[in-house]
C-alpha positions as CSV (number, residue, x, y, z in Angstrom):
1,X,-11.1,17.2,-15.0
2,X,-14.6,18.8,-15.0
3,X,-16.2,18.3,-18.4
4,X,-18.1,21.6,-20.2
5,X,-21.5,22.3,-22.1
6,X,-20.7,23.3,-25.3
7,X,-21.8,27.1,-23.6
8,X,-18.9,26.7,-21.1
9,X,-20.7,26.2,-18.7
10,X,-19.6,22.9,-16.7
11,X,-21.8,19.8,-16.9
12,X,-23.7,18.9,-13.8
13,X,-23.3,15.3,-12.5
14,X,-26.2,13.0,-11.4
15,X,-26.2,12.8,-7.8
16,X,-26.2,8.8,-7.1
17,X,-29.5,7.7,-6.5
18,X,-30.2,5.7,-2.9
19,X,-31.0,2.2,-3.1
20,X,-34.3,0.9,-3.1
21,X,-36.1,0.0,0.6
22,X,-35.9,-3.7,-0.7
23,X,-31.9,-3.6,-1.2
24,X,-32.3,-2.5,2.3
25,X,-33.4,-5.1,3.3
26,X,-30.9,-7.7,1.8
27,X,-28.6,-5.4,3.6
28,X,-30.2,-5.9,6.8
29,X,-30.4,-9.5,6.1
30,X,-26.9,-9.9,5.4
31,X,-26.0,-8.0,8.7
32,X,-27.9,-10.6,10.6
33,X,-26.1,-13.7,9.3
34,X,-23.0,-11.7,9.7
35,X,-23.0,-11.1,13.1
36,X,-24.8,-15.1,14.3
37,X,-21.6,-16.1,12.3
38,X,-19.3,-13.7,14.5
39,X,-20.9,-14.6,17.7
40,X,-20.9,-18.8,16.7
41,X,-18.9,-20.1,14.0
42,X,-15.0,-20.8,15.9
43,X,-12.0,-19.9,14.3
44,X,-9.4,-23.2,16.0
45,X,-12.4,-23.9,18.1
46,X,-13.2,-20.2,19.6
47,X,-16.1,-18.4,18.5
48,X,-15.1,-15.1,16.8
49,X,-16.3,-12.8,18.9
50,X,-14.3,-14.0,21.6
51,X,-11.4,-12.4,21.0
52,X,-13.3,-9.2,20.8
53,X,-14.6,-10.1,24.1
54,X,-11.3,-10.8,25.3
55,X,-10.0,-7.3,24.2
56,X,-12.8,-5.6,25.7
57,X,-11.7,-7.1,28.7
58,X,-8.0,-6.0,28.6
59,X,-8.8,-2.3,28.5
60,X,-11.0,-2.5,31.7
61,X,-8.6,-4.7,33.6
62,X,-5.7,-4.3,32.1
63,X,-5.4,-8.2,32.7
64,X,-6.2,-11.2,30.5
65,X,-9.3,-13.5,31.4
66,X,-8.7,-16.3,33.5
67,X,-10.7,-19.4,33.5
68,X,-13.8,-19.1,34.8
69,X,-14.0,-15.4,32.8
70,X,-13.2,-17.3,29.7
71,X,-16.3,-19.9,30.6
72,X,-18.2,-17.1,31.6
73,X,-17.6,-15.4,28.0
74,X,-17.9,-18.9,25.8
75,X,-21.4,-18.8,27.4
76,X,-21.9,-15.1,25.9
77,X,-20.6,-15.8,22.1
78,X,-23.1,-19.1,22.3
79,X,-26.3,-16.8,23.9
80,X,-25.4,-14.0,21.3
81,X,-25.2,-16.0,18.3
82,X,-28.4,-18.0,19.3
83,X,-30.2,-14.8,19.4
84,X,-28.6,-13.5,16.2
85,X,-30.0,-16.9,14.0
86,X,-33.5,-16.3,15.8
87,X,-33.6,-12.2,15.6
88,X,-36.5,-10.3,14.7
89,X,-35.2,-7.5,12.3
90,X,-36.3,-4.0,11.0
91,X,-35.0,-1.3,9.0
92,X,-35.2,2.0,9.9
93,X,-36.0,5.0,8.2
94,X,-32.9,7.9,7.1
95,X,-34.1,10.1,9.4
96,X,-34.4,8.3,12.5
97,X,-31.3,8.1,13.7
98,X,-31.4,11.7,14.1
99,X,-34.8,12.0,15.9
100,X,-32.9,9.3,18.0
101,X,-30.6,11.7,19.0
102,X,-32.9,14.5,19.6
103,X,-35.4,12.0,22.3
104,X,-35.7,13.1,25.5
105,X,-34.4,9.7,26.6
106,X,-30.9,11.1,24.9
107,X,-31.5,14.7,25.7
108,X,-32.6,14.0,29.2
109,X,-30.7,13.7,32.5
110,X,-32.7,10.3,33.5
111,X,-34.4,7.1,32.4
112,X,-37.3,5.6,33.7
113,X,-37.2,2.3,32.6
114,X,-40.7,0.5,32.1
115,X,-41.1,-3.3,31.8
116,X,-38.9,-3.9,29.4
117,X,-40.8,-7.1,28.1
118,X,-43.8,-5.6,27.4
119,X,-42.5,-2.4,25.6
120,X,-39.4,-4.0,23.7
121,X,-40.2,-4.9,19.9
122,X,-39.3,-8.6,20.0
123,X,-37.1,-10.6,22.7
124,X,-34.5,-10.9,20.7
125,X,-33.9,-8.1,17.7
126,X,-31.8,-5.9,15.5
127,X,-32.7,-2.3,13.9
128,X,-30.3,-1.6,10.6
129,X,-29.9,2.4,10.0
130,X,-29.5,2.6,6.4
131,X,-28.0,6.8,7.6
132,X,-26.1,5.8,10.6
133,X,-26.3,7.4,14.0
134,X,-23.8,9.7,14.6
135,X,-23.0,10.7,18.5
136,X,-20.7,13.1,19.5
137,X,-17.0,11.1,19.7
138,X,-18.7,7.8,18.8
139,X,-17.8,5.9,15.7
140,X,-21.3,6.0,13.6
141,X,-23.8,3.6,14.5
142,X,-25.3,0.8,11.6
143,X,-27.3,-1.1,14.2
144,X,-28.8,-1.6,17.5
145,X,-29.2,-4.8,19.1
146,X,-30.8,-6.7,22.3
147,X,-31.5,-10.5,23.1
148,X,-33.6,-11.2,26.1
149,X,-33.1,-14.0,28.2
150,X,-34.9,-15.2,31.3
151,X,-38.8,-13.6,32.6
152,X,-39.6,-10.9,35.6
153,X,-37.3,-10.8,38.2
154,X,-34.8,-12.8,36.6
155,X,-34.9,-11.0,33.3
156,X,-31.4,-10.3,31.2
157,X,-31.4,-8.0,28.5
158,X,-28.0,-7.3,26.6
159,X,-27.4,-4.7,24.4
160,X,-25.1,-3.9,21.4
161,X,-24.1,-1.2,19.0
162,X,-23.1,-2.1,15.7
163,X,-20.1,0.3,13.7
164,X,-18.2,-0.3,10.7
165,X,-15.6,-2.9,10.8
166,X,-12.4,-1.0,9.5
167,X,-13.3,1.6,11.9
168,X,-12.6,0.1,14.8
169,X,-8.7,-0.1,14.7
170,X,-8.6,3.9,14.3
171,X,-9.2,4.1,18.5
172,X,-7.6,1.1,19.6
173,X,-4.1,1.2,20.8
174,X,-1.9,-0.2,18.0
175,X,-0.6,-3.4,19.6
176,X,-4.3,-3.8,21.0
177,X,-5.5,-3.5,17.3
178,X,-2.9,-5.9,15.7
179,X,-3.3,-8.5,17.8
180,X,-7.3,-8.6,17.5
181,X,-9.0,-10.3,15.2
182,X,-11.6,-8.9,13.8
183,X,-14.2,-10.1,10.7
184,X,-13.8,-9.4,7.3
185,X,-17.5,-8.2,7.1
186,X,-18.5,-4.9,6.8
187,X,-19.7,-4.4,10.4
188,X,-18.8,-5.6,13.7
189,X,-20.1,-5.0,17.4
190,X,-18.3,-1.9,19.7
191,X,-20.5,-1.9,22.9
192,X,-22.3,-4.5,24.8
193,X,-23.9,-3.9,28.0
194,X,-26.2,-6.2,29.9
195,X,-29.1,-5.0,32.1
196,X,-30.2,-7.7,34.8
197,X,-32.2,-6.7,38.0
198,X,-31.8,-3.0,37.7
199,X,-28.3,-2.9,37.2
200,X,-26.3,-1.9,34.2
201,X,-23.2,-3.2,33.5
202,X,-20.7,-2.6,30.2
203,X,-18.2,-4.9,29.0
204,X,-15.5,-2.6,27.7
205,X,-14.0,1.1,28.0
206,X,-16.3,2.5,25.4
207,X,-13.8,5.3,24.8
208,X,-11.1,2.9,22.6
209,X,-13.7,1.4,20.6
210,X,-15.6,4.5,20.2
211,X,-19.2,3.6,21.5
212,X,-21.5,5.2,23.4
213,X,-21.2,4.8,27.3
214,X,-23.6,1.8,28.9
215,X,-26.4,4.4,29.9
216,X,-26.6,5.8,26.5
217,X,-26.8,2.7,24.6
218,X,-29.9,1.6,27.0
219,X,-31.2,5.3,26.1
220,X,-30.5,4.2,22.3
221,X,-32.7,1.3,22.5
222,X,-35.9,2.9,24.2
223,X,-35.8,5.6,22.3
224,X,-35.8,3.6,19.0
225,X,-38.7,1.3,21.1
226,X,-40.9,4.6,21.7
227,X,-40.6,6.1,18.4
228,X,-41.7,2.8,16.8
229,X,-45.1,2.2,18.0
230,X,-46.4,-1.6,18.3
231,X,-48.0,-2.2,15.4
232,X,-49.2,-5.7,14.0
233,X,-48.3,-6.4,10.7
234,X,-51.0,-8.8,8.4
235,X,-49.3,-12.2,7.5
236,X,-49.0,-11.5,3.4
237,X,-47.7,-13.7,0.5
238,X,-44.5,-12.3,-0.1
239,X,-45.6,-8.5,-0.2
240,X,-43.3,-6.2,-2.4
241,X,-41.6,-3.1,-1.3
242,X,-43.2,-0.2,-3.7
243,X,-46.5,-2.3,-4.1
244,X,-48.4,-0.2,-1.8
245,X,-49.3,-3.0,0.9
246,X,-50.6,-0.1,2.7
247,X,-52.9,-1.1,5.7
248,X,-53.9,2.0,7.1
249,X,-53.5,0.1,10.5
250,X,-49.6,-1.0,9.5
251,X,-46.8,1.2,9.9
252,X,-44.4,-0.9,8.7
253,X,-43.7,-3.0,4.8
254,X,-42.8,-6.9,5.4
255,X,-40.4,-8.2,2.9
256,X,-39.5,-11.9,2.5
257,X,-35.8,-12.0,1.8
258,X,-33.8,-15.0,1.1
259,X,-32.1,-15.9,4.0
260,X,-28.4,-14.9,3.5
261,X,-26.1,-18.1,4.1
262,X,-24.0,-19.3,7.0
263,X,-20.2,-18.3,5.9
264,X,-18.2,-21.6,5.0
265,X,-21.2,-23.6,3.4
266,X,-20.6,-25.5,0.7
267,X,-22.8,-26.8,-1.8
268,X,-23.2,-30.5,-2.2
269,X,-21.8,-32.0,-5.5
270,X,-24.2,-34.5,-6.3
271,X,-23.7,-36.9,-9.7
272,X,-26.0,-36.9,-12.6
273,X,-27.5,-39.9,-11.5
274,X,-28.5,-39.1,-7.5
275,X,-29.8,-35.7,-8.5
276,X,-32.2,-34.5,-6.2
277,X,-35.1,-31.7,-6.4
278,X,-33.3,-28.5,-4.8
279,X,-34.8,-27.1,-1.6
280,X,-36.7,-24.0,-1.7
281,X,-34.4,-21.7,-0.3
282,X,-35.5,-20.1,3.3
283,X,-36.5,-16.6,3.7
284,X,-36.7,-14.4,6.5
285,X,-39.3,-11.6,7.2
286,X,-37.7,-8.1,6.9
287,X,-39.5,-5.1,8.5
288,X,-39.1,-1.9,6.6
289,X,-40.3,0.7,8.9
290,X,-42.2,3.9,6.7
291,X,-40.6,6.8,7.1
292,X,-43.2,9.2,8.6
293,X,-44.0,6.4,11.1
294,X,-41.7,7.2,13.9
295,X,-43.3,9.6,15.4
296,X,-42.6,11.9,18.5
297,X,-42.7,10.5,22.1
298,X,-45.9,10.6,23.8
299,X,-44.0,12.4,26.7
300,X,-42.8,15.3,24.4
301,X,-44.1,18.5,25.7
302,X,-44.0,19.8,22.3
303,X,-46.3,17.1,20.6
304,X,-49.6,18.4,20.0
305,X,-52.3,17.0,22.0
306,X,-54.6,16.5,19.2
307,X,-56.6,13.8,17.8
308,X,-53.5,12.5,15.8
309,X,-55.0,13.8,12.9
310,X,-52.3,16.2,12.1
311,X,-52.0,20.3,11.6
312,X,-52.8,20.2,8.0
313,X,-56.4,18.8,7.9
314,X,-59.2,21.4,8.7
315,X,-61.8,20.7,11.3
316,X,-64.2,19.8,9.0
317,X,-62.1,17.3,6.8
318,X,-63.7,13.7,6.0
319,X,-61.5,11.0,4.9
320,X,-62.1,10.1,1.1
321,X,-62.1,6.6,-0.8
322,X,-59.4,6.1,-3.4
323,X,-60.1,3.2,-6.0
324,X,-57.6,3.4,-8.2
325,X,-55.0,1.3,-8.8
326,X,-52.1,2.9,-9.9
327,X,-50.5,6.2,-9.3
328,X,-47.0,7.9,-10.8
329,X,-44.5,8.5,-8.3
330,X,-41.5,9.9,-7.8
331,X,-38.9,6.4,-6.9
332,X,-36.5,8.7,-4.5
333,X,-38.8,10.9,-2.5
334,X,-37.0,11.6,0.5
335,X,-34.0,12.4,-1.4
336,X,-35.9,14.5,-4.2
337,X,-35.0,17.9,-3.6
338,X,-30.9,16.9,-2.9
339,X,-31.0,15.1,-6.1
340,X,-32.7,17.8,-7.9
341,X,-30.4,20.1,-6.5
342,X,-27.5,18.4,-7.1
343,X,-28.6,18.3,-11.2
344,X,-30.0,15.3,-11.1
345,X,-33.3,13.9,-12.2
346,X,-36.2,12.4,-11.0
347,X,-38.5,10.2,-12.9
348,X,-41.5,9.2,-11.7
349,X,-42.6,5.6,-12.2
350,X,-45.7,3.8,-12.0
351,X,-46.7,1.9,-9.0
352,X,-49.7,-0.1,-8.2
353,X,-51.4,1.4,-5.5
354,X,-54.3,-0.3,-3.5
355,X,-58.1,0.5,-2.6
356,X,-57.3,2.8,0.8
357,X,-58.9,5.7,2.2
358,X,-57.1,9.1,2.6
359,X,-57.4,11.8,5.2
360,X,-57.3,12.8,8.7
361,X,-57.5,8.9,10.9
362,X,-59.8,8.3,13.0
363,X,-62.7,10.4,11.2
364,X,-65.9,9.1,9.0
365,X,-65.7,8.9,5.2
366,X,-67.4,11.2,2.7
367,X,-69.0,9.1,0.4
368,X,-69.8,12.4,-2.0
369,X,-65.8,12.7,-2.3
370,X,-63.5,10.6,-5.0
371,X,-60.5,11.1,-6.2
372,X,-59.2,9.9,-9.1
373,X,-55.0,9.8,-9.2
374,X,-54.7,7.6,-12.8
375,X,-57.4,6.7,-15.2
376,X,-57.9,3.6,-15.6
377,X,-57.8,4.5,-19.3
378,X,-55.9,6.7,-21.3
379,X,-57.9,9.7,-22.0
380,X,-59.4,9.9,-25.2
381,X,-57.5,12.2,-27.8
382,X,-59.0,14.0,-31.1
């Protein structure tokens, strides 16, 4: 029942904030372990993610695997979950799954495919899209993944697109879906394909499991490699989403997460007397990808082909030296306007914000220009 103002008028409900960059992260964290634990740990002996496999393969063949297929699949799982435990990972930005969709890589009727290994973002990696991708008659999309084995001409590259778990029954065929076993974690591969001396293979008819075809999922992955620019990211002590590590050379925040745990683990139970000094617990580095960093491919015929500098800054602009240190900010604000909409409220909160210049890149500074965002006192009152 919709609850009234005491003017009739009904109340308007908060819209639910999003969660924080950093929770994010844990999320893209988590993912990772997930699927190294699909790919490896056995379930009587066979990896997880072989019976996936083996399902992928009945809808092609309509025939079960036989031995050396099996073999030939064991080896996969081991490969995949090696490259899982090792994987570079990043977070993307809400909005770039749809400029994904709108590259020409997705848009266009051909690919030319560069050397992969010197414009892929690490050899073996995973992209989390906190707003999934959504393709026409795909499931949505939580993640994108490759693992790169071999050098030059004997290069392998395999791809995977990452759904929701409980989706993945809705397209099977129901004795296909009840007899394959899938995790109980909240997402789980739905198309491999492998690229190895020009030729792309898939593993599965993409149709049942609702992911994209084999060309497409290549196109996924470099179009999510050209909108993210190299960029080399300074080796910090633990820096803080929100705490403004903001290296006007670095597109992307680092976060040191603790690493999630292998599934099954048990803790030690150790007596009062053989106590031991606990381990620091590992972390793994998290890349949070700013949101107006991706930017639009260099071969875009409608990119401007200015100095980079962007529309808004006159000819004449200088960039300007900030010192201050703090600054009051609005904690939501790609979502502000929805939430405002939506009746709810914005507070802004105070965040530390480092020495930096602002302005147009690539131009000199005005040393006759300062802003000042925050005292670094209050100002005096009568």
């Amino acid at each position: 029942m919709t609850q009234t103002t005491p003017t009739g008028r009904p109340e308007l409900i908060s819209a639910a904030a999003p969660r924080p960059a950093v929770h994010q992260a844990y999320d893209a964290e988590r993912t990772r372990a997930h699927l190294a634990d699909f790919w490896g740990r056995p379930l009587r002996g066979i990896p997880y993610g072989m019976d996936l496999l083996r399902t992928m393969f009945i809808t092609v063949t309509a025939q079960d695997l036989t031995y050396d297929q099996a073999l030939y699949y064991f080896n996969l799982c081991d490969n995949n979950a090696a490259a899982f435990r090792t994987s570079d990972v990043w977070v993307a930005p809400h909005s770039m799954g749809q400029r994904i969709t709108e590259h020409p890589f997705l848009t266009g009727n051909s690919i030319t495919v560069d050397n992969l290994e010197d414009i892929a973002r690490a050899r073996d990696g995973l992209v989390y899209f906190p707003t999934p991708i959504r393709l026409d008659d795909c499931l949505p999309l939580h993640g994108l993944a490759w693992h790169m084995a071999g050098t030059g001409d004997d290069l392998t590259v395999d791809f995977e697109t990452i759904t929701a778990t409980h989706l993945l029954p809705t397209r099977l065929p129901p004795l296909l879906a009840s007899s394959t076993k899938l995790p109980r974690t909240p997402y789980c591969p739905n198309g491999l394909a492998t690229l190895h001396g020009g030729i792309l293979n898939g593993y599965s008819n993409p149709d049942m499991f609702g992911a994209p075809g084999t060309a497409t999922i290549l196109a996924l992955l470099l179009a999510f490699w050209d909108l993210r620019r190299p960029t080399d990211v300074p080796d910090g002590p633990d820096p803080t989403v929100g705490s403004e590590n903001e290296d006007e050379s670095s597109d992307e925040d680092v976060v040191n997460v603790p690493q999630h745990p292998a599934s099954g683990t048990k803790k030690a139970n150790r007596g009062r007397k053989n106590k031991r000094g606990s381990r620091a617990q590992r972390k793994r580095r998290i890349r949070i990808i700013r949101e107006p960093a991706h930017t639009p491919s260099r071969s875009d015929p409608a990119r401007p082909a200015a100095d980079g500098s962007g529309p808004n800054w006159k000819d004449g602009t200088l960039r300007w030296e900030v010192k201050e240190k703090h600054q009051n900010r609005c904690p939501n604000p790609h979502q502000h306007r929805a939430i405002i909409e939506a009746g709810g409220e914005c507070k802004p909160v105070r965040v530390p914000v480092r020495a930096h210049l602002n302005g147009p890149k690539g131009r000199d500074a005005d040393p006759r220009r300062a802003v000042r965002i925050v005292p670094d006192r209050p100002p005096h009152q009568p």
